[in-house]
Backbone bond lengths (Angstrom), bond angles and torsions (degrees), N, CA, C in turn:
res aa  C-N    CA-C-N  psi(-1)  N-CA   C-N-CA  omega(-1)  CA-C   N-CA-C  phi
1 X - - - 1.455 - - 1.529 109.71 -
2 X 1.164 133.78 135.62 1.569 154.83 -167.38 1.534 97.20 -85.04
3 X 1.376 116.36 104.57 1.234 122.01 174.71 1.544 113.60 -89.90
4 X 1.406 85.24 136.51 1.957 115.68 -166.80 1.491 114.36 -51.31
5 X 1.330 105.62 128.39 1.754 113.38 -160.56 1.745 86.68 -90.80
6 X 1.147 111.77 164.84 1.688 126.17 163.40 1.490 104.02 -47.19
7 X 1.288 106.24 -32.36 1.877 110.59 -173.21 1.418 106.36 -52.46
8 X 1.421 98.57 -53.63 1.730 128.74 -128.75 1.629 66.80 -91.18
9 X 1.222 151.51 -92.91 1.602 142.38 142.90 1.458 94.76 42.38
10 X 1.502 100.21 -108.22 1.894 117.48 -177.02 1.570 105.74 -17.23
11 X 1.594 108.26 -74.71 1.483 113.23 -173.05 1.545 113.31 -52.65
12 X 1.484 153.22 -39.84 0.968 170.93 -152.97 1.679 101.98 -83.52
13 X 1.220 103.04 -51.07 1.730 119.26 163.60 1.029 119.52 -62.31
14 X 1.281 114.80 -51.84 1.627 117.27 -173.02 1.176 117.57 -53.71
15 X 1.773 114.58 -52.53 1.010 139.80 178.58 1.377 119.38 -35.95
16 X 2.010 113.86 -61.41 1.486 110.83 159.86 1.177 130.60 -56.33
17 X 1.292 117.68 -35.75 1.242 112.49 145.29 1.385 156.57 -47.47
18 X 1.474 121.48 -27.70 1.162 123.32 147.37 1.470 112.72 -63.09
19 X 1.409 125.66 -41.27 1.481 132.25 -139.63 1.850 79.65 -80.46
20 X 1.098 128.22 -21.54 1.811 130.30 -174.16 1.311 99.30 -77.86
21 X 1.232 107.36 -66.55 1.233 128.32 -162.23 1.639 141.56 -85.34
22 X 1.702 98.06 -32.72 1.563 118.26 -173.56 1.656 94.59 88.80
23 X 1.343 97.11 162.39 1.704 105.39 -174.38 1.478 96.43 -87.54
24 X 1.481 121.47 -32.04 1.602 106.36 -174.49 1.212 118.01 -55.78
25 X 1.602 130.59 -12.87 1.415 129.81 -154.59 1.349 91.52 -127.97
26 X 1.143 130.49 4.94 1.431 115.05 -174.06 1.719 88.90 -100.99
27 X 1.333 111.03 147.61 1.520 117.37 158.45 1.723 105.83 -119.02
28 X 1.327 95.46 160.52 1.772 113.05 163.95 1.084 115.16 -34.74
29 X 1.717 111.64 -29.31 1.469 110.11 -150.10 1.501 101.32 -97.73
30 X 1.711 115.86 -33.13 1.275 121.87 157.16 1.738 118.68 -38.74
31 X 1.039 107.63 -50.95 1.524 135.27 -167.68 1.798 103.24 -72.58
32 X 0.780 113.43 -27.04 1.423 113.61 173.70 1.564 109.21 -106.20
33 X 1.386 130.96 -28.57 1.676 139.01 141.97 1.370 99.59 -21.01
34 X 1.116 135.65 -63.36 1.495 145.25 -99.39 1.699 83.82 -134.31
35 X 1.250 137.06 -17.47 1.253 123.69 -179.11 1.200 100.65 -140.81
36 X 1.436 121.31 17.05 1.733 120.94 159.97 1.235 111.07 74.18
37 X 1.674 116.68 28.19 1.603 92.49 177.57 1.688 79.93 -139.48
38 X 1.769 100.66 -177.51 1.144 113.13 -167.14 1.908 100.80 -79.87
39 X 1.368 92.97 173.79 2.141 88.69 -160.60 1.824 91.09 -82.52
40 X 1.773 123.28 -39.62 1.265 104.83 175.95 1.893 121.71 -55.79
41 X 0.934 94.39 -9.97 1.674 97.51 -174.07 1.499 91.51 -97.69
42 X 1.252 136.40 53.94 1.377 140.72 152.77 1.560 87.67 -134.68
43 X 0.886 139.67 22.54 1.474 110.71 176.60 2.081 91.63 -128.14
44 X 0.950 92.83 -15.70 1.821 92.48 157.76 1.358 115.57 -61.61
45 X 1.078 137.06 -19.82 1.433 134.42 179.64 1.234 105.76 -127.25
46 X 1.453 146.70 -23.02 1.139 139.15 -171.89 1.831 110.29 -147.53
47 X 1.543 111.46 141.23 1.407 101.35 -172.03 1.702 125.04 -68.02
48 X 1.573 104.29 -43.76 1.561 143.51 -150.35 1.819 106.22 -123.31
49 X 1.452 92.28 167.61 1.397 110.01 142.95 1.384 106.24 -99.88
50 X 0.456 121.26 -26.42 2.084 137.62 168.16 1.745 101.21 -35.21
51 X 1.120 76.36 -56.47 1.882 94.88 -158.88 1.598 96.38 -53.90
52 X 0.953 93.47 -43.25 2.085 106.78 -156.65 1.736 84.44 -66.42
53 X 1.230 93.76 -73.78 1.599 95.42 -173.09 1.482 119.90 -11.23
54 X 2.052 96.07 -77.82 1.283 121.02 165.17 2.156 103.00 -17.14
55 X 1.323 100.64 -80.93 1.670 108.85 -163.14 1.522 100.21 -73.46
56 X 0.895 140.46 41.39 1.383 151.79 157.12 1.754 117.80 -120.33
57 X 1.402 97.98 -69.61 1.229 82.12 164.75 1.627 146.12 -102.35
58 X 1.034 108.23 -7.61 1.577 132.23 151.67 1.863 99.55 -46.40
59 X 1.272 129.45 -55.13 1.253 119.28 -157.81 1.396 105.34 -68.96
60 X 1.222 121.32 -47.58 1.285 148.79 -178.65 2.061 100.93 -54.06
61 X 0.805 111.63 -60.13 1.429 133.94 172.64 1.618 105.76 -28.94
62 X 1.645 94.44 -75.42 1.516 121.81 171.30 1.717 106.18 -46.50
63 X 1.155 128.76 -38.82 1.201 130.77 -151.93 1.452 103.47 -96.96
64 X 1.364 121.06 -23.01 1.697 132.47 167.58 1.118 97.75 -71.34
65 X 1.252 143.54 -44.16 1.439 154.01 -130.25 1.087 84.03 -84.21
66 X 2.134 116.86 -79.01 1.838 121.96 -156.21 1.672 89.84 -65.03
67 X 0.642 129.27 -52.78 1.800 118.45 -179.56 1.356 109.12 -28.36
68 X 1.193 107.43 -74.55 1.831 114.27 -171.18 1.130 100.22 -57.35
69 X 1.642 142.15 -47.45 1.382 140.18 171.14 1.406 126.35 -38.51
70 X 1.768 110.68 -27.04 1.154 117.33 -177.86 1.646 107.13 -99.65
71 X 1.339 135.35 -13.00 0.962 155.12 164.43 1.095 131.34 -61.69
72 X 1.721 119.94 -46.78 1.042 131.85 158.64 1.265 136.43 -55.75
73 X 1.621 100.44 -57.66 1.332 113.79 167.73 1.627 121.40 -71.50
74 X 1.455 117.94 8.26 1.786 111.33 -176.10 1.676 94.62 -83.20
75 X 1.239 89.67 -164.89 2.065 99.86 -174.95 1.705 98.56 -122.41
76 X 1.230 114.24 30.77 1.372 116.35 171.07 1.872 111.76 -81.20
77 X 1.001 107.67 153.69 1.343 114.33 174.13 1.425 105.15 -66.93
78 X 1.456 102.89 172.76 1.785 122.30 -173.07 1.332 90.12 -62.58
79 X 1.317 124.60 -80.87 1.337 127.97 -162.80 1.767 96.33 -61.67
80 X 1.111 152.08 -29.69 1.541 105.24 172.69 1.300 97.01 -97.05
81 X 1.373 159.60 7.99 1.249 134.07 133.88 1.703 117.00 -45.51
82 X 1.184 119.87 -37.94 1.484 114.84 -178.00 1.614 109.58 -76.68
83 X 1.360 122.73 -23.14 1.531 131.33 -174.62 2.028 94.94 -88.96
84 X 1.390 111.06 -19.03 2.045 108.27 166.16 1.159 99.62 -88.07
85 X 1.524 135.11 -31.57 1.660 119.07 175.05 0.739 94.37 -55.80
86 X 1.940 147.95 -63.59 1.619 137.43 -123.16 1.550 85.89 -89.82
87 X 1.103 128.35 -45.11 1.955 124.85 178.69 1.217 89.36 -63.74
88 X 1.210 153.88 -109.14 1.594 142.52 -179.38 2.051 107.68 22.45
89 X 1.681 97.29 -78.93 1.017 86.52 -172.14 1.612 128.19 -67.28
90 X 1.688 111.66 -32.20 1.362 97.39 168.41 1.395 127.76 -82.70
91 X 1.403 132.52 4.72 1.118 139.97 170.85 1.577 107.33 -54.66
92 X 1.398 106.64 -54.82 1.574 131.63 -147.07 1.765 95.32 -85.84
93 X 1.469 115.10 -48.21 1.563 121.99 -175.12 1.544 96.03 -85.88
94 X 1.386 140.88 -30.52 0.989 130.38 -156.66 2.428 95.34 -79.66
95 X 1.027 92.07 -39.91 1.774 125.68 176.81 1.587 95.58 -65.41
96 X 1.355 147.22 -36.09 1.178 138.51 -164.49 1.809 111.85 179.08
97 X 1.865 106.32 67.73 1.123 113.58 158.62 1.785 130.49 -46.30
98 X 1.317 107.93 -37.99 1.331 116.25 -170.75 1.783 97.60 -77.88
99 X 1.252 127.82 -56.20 1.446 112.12 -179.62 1.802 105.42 -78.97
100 X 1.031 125.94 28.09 1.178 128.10 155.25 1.448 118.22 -87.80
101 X 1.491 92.03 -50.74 2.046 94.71 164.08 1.233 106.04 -39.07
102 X 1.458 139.32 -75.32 1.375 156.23 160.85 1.167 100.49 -4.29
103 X 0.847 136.17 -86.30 1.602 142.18 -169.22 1.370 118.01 -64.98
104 X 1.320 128.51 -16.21 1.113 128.46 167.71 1.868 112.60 -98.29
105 X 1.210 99.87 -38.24 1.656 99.52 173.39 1.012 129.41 -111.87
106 X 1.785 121.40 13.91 1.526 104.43 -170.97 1.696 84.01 -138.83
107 X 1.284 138.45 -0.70 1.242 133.53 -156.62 1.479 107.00 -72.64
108 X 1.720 119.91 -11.24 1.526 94.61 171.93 1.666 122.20 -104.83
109 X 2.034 104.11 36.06 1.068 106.22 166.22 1.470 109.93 -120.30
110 X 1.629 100.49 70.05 1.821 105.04 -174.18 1.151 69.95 -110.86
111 X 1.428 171.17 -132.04 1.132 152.83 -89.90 1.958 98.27 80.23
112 X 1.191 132.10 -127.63 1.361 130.85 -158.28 1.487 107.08 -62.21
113 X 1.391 130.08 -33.57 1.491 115.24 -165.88 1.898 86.26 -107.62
114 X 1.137 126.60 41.10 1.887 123.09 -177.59 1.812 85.69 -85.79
115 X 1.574 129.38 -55.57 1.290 118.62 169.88 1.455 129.24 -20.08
116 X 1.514 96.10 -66.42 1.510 121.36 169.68 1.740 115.31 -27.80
117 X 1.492 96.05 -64.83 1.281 101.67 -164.87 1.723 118.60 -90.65
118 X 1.075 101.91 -1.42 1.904 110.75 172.57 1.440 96.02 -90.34
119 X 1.651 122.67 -47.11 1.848 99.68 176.76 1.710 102.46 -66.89
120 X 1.338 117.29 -44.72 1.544 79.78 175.63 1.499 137.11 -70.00
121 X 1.574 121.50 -21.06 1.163 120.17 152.73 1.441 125.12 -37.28
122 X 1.544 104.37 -58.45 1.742 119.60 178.11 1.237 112.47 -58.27
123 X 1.623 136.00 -20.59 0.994 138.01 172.45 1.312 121.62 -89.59
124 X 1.382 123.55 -39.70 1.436 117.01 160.84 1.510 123.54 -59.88
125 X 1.815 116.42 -29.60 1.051 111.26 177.36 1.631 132.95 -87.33
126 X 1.338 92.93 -6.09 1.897 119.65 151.68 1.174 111.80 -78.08
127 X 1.472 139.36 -23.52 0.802 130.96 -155.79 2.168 91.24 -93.30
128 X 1.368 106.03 -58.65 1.443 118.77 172.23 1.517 117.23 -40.83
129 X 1.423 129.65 -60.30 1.463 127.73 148.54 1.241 108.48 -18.59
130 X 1.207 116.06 -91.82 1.938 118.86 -163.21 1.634 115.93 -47.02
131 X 1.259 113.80 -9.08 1.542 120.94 179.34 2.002 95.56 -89.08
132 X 1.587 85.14 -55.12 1.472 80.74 -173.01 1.858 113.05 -64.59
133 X 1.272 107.90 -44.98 1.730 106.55 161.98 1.479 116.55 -50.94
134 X 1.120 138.49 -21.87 1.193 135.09 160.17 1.679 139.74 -80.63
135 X 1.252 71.61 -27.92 2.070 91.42 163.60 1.526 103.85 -67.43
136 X 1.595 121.76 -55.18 1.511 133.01 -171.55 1.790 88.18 -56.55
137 X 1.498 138.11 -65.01 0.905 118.72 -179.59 1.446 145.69 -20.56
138 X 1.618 81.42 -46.50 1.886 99.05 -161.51 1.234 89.64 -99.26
139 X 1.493 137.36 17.49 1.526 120.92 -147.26 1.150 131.93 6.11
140 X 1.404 96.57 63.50 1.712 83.17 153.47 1.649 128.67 -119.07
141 X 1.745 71.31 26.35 2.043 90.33 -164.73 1.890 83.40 -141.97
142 X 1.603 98.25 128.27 1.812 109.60 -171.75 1.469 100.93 -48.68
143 X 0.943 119.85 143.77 1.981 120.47 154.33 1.311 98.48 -51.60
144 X 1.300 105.85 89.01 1.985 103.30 165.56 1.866 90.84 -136.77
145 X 1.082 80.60 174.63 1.908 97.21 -168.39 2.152 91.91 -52.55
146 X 0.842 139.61 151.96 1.647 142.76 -176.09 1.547 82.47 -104.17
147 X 1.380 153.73 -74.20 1.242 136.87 -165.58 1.544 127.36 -75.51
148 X 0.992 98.93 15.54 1.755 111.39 166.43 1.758 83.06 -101.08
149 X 1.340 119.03 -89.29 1.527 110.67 177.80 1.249 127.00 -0.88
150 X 1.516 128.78 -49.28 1.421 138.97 -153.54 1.512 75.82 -100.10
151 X 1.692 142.84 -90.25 1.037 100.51 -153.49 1.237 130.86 -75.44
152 X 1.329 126.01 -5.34 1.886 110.45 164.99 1.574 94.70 -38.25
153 X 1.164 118.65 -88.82 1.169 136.00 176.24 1.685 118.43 -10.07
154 X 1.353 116.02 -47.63 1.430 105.43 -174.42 1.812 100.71 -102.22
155 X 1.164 107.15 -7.71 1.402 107.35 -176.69 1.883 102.07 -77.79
156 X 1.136 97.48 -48.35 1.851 99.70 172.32 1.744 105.75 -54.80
157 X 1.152 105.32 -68.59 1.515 96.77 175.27 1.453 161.24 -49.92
158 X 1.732 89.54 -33.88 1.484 110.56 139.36 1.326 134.98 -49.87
159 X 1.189 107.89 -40.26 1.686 128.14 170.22 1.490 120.95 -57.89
160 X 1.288 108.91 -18.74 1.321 121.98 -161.82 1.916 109.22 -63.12
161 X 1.465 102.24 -29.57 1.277 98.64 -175.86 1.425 111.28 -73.13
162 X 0.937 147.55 -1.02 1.476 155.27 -157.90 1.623 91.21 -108.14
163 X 1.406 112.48 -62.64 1.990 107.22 -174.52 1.440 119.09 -62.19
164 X 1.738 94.27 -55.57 1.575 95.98 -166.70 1.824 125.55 -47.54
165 X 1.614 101.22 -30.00 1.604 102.66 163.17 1.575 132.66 -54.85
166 X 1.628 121.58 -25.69 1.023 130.16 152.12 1.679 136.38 -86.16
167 X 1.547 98.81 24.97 1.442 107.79 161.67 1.589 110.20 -120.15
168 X 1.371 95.19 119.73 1.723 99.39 -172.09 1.629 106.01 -79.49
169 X 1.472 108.77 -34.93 1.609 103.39 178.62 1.591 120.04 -103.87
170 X 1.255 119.83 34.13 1.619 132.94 -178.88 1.046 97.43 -36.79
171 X 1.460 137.00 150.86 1.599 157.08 132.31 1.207 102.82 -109.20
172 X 1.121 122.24 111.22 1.690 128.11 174.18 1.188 133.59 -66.07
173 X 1.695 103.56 -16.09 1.791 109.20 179.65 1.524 81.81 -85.41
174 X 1.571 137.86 -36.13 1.153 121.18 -155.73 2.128 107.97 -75.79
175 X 1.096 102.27 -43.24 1.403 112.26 172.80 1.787 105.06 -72.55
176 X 0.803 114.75 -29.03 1.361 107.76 170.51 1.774 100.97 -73.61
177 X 1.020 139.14 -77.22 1.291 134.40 179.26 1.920 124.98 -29.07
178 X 1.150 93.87 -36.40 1.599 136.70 -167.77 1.951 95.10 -66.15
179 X 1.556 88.82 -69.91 1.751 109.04 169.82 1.609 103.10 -51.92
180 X 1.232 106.51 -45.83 2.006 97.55 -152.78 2.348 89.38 -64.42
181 X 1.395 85.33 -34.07 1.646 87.32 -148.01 1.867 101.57 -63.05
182 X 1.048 119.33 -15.31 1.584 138.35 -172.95 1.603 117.83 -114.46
183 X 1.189 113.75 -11.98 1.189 119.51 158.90 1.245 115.89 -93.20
184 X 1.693 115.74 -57.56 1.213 104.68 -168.63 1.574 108.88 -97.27
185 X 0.947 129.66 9.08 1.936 125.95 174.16 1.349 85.68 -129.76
186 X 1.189 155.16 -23.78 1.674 132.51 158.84 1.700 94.92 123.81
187 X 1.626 106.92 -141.22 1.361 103.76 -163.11 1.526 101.38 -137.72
188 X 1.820 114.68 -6.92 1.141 142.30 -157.80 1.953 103.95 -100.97
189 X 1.738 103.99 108.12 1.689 83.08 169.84 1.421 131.09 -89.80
Protein backbone atom coordinates (compact mmCIF):
# COMPACT_ATOMS: atom_id res chain seq x y z
CA UNK A 1 0.00 0.00 0.00
CA UNK A 2 1.44 3.62 -1.09
CA UNK A 3 1.88 5.54 1.96
CA UNK A 4 0.17 9.04 2.19
CA UNK A 5 2.38 12.03 1.14
CA UNK A 6 1.71 15.50 3.13
CA UNK A 7 -0.07 16.24 -0.33
CA UNK A 8 -2.28 13.30 -0.35
CA UNK A 9 -2.84 14.73 3.62
CA UNK A 10 -3.82 18.43 2.21
CA UNK A 11 -6.22 16.88 -0.45
CA UNK A 12 -7.93 14.38 2.01
CA UNK A 13 -8.53 17.55 4.30
CA UNK A 14 -9.60 19.75 1.91
CA UNK A 15 -12.00 17.51 0.73
CA UNK A 16 -13.90 17.36 4.30
CA UNK A 17 -13.71 20.48 4.20
CA UNK A 18 -15.36 21.43 1.26
CA UNK A 19 -17.88 18.50 1.79
CA UNK A 20 -18.82 20.93 5.39
CA UNK A 21 -18.46 23.82 3.96
CA UNK A 22 -18.40 24.15 -0.04
CA UNK A 23 -15.04 25.19 -1.57
CA UNK A 24 -16.25 28.87 -1.89
CA UNK A 25 -16.06 29.31 1.91
CA UNK A 26 -13.26 27.33 2.65
CA UNK A 27 -9.89 29.35 2.64
CA UNK A 28 -6.13 28.10 2.79
CA UNK A 29 -6.20 29.52 5.98
CA UNK A 30 -9.06 27.20 7.17
CA UNK A 31 -7.09 24.40 5.55
CA UNK A 32 -4.00 24.93 7.31
CA UNK A 33 -6.30 25.55 10.85
CA UNK A 34 -7.50 22.22 10.21
CA UNK A 35 -4.10 20.39 9.85
CA UNK A 36 -2.11 22.43 12.44
CA UNK A 37 0.32 23.99 10.38
CA UNK A 38 0.97 27.44 9.23
CA UNK A 39 -1.22 28.37 5.73
CA UNK A 40 2.36 29.29 3.87
CA UNK A 41 3.47 25.75 4.59
CA UNK A 42 0.59 24.51 2.31
CA UNK A 43 1.99 25.96 -0.58
CA UNK A 44 5.20 23.63 -0.19
CA UNK A 45 3.22 20.81 -1.35
CA UNK A 46 0.46 22.25 -3.23
CA UNK A 47 0.10 25.47 -5.50
CA UNK A 48 -3.84 26.54 -5.19
CA UNK A 49 -7.09 25.83 -3.87
CA UNK A 50 -7.52 25.31 -7.55
CA UNK A 51 -5.10 22.62 -7.52
CA UNK A 52 -6.85 20.53 -4.75
CA UNK A 53 -10.08 20.98 -6.35
CA UNK A 54 -8.59 20.12 -9.78
CA UNK A 55 -7.03 16.53 -8.00
CA UNK A 56 -10.14 15.82 -6.23
CA UNK A 57 -12.40 16.08 -8.60
CA UNK A 58 -10.78 15.43 -11.86
CA UNK A 59 -9.51 12.06 -10.22
CA UNK A 60 -12.78 10.94 -9.34
CA UNK A 61 -14.09 12.06 -12.84
CA UNK A 62 -11.28 9.99 -14.50
CA UNK A 63 -12.16 7.09 -12.34
CA UNK A 64 -16.08 6.99 -13.52
CA UNK A 65 -14.77 7.34 -16.90
CA UNK A 66 -12.20 3.80 -16.97
CA UNK A 67 -15.16 2.08 -15.19
CA UNK A 68 -17.82 2.91 -17.74
CA UNK A 69 -15.07 2.20 -20.45
CA UNK A 70 -14.81 -1.19 -19.14
CA UNK A 71 -18.50 -1.62 -19.00
CA UNK A 72 -19.35 -0.67 -22.16
CA UNK A 73 -17.11 -2.46 -24.04
CA UNK A 74 -17.72 -6.07 -21.94
CA UNK A 75 -20.34 -8.66 -23.58
CA UNK A 76 -22.57 -8.41 -20.57
CA UNK A 77 -26.15 -7.70 -21.06
CA UNK A 78 -27.93 -4.18 -20.57
CA UNK A 79 -29.16 -5.04 -17.31
CA UNK A 80 -25.85 -6.38 -15.88
CA UNK A 81 -24.03 -3.56 -17.39
CA UNK A 82 -26.52 -1.26 -15.52
CA UNK A 83 -26.22 -3.54 -12.13
CA UNK A 84 -21.66 -2.66 -12.88
CA UNK A 85 -22.72 1.07 -13.10
CA UNK A 86 -24.63 0.82 -9.60
CA UNK A 87 -21.18 -1.17 -8.13
CA UNK A 88 -19.21 1.56 -10.05
CA UNK A 89 -20.98 4.05 -8.19
CA UNK A 90 -20.79 2.64 -4.72
CA UNK A 91 -17.40 1.34 -5.05
CA UNK A 92 -16.03 4.86 -5.93
CA UNK A 93 -18.46 6.98 -3.21
CA UNK A 94 -18.38 4.22 -0.83
CA UNK A 95 -13.99 4.64 -1.24
CA UNK A 96 -14.30 8.55 -1.11
CA UNK A 97 -17.60 10.20 0.23
CA UNK A 98 -15.93 13.52 0.96
CA UNK A 99 -14.55 14.09 -2.73
CA UNK A 100 -17.85 12.96 -3.82
CA UNK A 101 -19.35 16.11 -2.20
CA UNK A 102 -16.77 17.80 -4.57
CA UNK A 103 -17.95 16.48 -7.53
CA UNK A 104 -21.35 16.82 -7.01
CA UNK A 105 -21.31 20.42 -5.50
CA UNK A 106 -18.36 22.27 -6.28
CA UNK A 107 -17.49 20.98 -9.90
CA UNK A 108 -18.48 24.22 -11.62
CA UNK A 109 -15.63 25.94 -9.80
CA UNK A 110 -12.81 24.09 -11.91
CA UNK A 111 -12.24 27.13 -13.78
CA UNK A 112 -9.51 25.80 -16.65
CA UNK A 113 -9.98 21.96 -16.60
CA UNK A 114 -14.42 22.67 -16.03
CA UNK A 115 -14.22 21.79 -20.12
CA UNK A 116 -12.36 18.75 -19.27
CA UNK A 117 -14.67 17.49 -16.91
CA UNK A 118 -18.31 18.18 -18.54
CA UNK A 119 -16.97 16.10 -21.79
CA UNK A 120 -16.16 13.56 -19.44
CA UNK A 121 -19.31 13.88 -17.56
CA UNK A 122 -21.15 14.16 -21.11
CA UNK A 123 -19.45 11.14 -22.04
CA UNK A 124 -20.20 8.88 -19.31
CA UNK A 125 -23.68 10.12 -19.40
CA UNK A 126 -23.96 9.12 -23.22
CA UNK A 127 -22.35 6.48 -22.48
CA UNK A 128 -25.29 5.25 -19.63
CA UNK A 129 -28.25 6.16 -22.12
CA UNK A 130 -27.01 3.85 -24.97
CA UNK A 131 -26.81 0.87 -22.44
CA UNK A 132 -30.09 1.84 -21.19
CA UNK A 133 -31.40 2.41 -25.05
CA UNK A 134 -30.12 -0.85 -25.73
CA UNK A 135 -31.64 -2.82 -22.98
CA UNK A 136 -35.23 -1.13 -24.31
CA UNK A 137 -34.10 -2.70 -27.60
CA UNK A 138 -33.49 -6.17 -26.60
CA UNK A 139 -36.21 -5.78 -23.98
CA UNK A 140 -34.85 -6.33 -21.28
CA UNK A 141 -35.47 -2.81 -20.05
CA UNK A 142 -39.69 -1.76 -20.26
CA UNK A 143 -40.33 0.74 -23.25
CA UNK A 144 -40.29 3.67 -20.82
CA UNK A 145 -38.70 7.05 -21.73
CA UNK A 146 -34.42 5.79 -21.34
CA UNK A 147 -33.68 9.43 -19.93
CA UNK A 148 -36.11 9.51 -17.20
CA UNK A 149 -34.45 5.92 -16.43
CA UNK A 150 -30.86 7.30 -16.32
CA UNK A 151 -31.76 9.99 -14.07
CA UNK A 152 -33.80 8.08 -11.40
CA UNK A 153 -30.87 6.14 -11.63
CA UNK A 154 -28.06 8.69 -11.45
CA UNK A 155 -29.98 10.93 -9.17
CA UNK A 156 -30.05 7.95 -6.42
CA UNK A 157 -26.48 7.41 -6.98
CA UNK A 158 -25.20 10.65 -6.87
CA UNK A 159 -26.88 10.96 -3.60
CA UNK A 160 -25.05 8.27 -2.27
CA UNK A 161 -22.46 10.44 -0.65
CA UNK A 162 -24.78 12.01 1.81
CA UNK A 163 -26.18 8.20 3.19
CA UNK A 164 -23.35 5.99 2.96
CA UNK A 165 -21.57 8.13 5.90
CA UNK A 166 -24.36 7.19 8.20
CA UNK A 167 -23.93 3.49 7.81
CA UNK A 168 -21.40 2.31 10.30
CA UNK A 169 -21.56 -1.39 9.05
CA UNK A 170 -21.85 -0.87 5.03
CA UNK A 171 -20.84 -3.90 2.81
CA UNK A 172 -20.80 -2.47 -0.56
CA UNK A 173 -21.38 -5.61 -2.68
CA UNK A 174 -24.38 -5.84 -0.30
CA UNK A 175 -25.74 -2.17 -0.93
CA UNK A 176 -24.60 -2.39 -4.24
CA UNK A 177 -26.79 -5.51 -4.93
CA UNK A 178 -29.51 -3.95 -2.66
CA UNK A 179 -29.31 -0.66 -5.18
CA UNK A 180 -29.16 -2.82 -8.48
CA UNK A 181 -32.34 -4.90 -7.21
CA UNK A 182 -34.63 -1.51 -6.61
CA UNK A 183 -33.38 0.45 -9.15
CA UNK A 184 -33.24 -1.69 -11.81
CA UNK A 185 -36.44 -4.27 -11.26
CA UNK A 186 -38.29 -1.46 -9.17
CA UNK A 187 -39.94 -1.93 -5.77
CA UNK A 188 -43.07 -3.82 -7.23
CA UNK A 189 -43.18 -7.90 -7.09
Amino acid sequence: MKQKTRKDEIITTAAELFKEKGYSAVTMRDLATAMGIKAASLYNHINSKQEILKGIIISIAEAFTNGMEGIINSEATSINKLKHIVELHVNITANNTNGMASLNNDWMHLEDQLDYYLKLRNEYEANFLAIIEQGVLDSEIKNSNPEVIMFSMLSTLRSLYLWIPKKEDLNANDLANSLSEVLIYGIND
